[in-house]
C-alpha positions in Angstrom: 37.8 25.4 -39.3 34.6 24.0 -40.3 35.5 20.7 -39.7 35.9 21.7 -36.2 31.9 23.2 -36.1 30.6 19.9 -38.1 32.2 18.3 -35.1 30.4 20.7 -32.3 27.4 20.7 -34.3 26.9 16.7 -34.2 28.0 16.4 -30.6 25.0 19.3 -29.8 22.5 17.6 -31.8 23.8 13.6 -29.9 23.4 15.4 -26.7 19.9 17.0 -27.6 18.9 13.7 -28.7 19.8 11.8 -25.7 18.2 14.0 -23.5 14.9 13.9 -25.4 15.2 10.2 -25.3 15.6 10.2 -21.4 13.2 13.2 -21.0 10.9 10.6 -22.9 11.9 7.2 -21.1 11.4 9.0 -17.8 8.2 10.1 -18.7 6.6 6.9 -19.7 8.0 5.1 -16.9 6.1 7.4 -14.3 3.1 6.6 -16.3 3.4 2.8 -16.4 3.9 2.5 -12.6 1.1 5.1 -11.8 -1.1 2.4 -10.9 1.7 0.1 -9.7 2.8 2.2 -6.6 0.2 1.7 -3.9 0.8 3.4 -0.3 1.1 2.5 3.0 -1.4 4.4 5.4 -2.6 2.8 8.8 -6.5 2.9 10.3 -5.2 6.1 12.0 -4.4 7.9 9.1 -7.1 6.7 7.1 -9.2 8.1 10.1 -7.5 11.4 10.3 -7.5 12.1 6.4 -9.5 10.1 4.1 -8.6 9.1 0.9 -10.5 9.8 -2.1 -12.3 6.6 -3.0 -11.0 5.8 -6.5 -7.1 5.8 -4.9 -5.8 2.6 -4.6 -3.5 2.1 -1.5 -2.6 -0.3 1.4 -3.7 -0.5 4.9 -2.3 -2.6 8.0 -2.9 -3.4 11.4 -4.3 -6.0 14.0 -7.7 -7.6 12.9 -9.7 -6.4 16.0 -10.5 -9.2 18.1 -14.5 -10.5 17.7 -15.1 -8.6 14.6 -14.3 -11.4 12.2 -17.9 -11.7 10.2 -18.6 -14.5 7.3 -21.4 -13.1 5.0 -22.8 -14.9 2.1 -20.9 -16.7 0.0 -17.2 -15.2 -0.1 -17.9 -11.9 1.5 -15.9 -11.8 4.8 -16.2 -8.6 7.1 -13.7 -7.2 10.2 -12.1 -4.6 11.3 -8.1 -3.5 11.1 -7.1 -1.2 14.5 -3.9 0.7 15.1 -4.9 0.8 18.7 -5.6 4.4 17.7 -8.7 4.2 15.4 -10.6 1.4 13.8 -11.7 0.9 10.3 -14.0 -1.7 9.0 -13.2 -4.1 6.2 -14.9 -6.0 3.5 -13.4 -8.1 1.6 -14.3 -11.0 -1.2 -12.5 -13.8 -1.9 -10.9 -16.5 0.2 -8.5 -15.9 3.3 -4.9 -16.9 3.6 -4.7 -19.8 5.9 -2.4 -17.2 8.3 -5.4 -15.1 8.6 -6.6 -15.0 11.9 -8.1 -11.6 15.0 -5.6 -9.9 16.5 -2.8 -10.5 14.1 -1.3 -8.3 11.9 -2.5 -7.9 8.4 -2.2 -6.1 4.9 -4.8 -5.0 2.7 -5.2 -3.6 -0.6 -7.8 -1.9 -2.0 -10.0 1.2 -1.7 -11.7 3.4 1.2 -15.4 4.2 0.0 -18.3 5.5 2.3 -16.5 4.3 5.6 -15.1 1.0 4.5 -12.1 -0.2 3.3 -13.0 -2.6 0.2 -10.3 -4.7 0.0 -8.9 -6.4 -2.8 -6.1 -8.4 -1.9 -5.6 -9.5 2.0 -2.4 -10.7 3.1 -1.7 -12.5 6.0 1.9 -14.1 7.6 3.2 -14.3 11.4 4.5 -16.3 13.6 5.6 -15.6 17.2 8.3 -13.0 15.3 6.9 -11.8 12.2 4.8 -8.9 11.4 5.2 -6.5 8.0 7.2 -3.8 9.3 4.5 -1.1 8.2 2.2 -2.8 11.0 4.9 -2.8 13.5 5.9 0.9 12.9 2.4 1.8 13.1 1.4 -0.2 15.9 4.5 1.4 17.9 3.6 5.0 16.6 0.0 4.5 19.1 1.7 2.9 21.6 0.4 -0.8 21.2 2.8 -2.7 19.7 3.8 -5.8 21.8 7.5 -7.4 21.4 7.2 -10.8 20.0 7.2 -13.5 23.0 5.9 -11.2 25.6 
């Protein structure tokens, strides 16, 4: 008989201490991606409900046509539009070669007083490419145009 409740006794404690350990595991995964995740929103959204200006998150849409503006040195200002709402952009750095008006983009980086600070800018079409985040938010205003049309 008290073999039998060593027995239940070790299999309690085995299963207490794999739970812990994926309580635990769980736990510090959420904590190392917390900065990893970034979201998707598009100048309407952004426009509709700002986001605080220390999150971190991605934006898409068309560079709006004329608004392409070199500053000094590496500082390079436009605008990314849904069709819906417009938001201007700064961003530092160099361009991708793919980077052109009124093709789609993504951007990472943050929204502070107004303007998207970007971070990262990425850039990649040809006549039937376009990150599906642009595309579905392009479509969701009404202003997306089918590739070869």
């Amino acid at each position: 008989m008290a073999l039998k409740s060593l027995k239940k006794k070790r299999r309690m404690q085995v299963i207490a201490l794999a739970s812990v350990a994926l309580i635990v595991s769980t736990g510090l995964i959420g904590y190392a991606m917390r900065d990893g995740i970034n979201f998707f929103r598009s100048p309407s959204q952004v426009f509709d409900s700002p986001p605080s200006p220390s999150e971190t998150f991605r934006i898409g849409g068309l560079v709006e046509e004329g608004s392409l503006v070199r500053g000094q040195g590496h500082e390079i200002r436009f605008s990314v539009t849904d069709g819906g709402a417009t938001i201007p952009v700064v961003y530092t750095g160099v361009l991708p070669d793919l980077f052109a008006e009124n093709q789609g983009m993504v951007g990472t980086g943050r929204y502070v007083n107004g303007t998207f600070e970007a971070h990262e800018i990425l850039a990649k079409h040809d006549e039937n490419y376009m990150p599906k985040e642009v595309v579905d938010a392009l479509k969701e205003q009404g202003v997306y145009k089918e590739p070869g049309s």
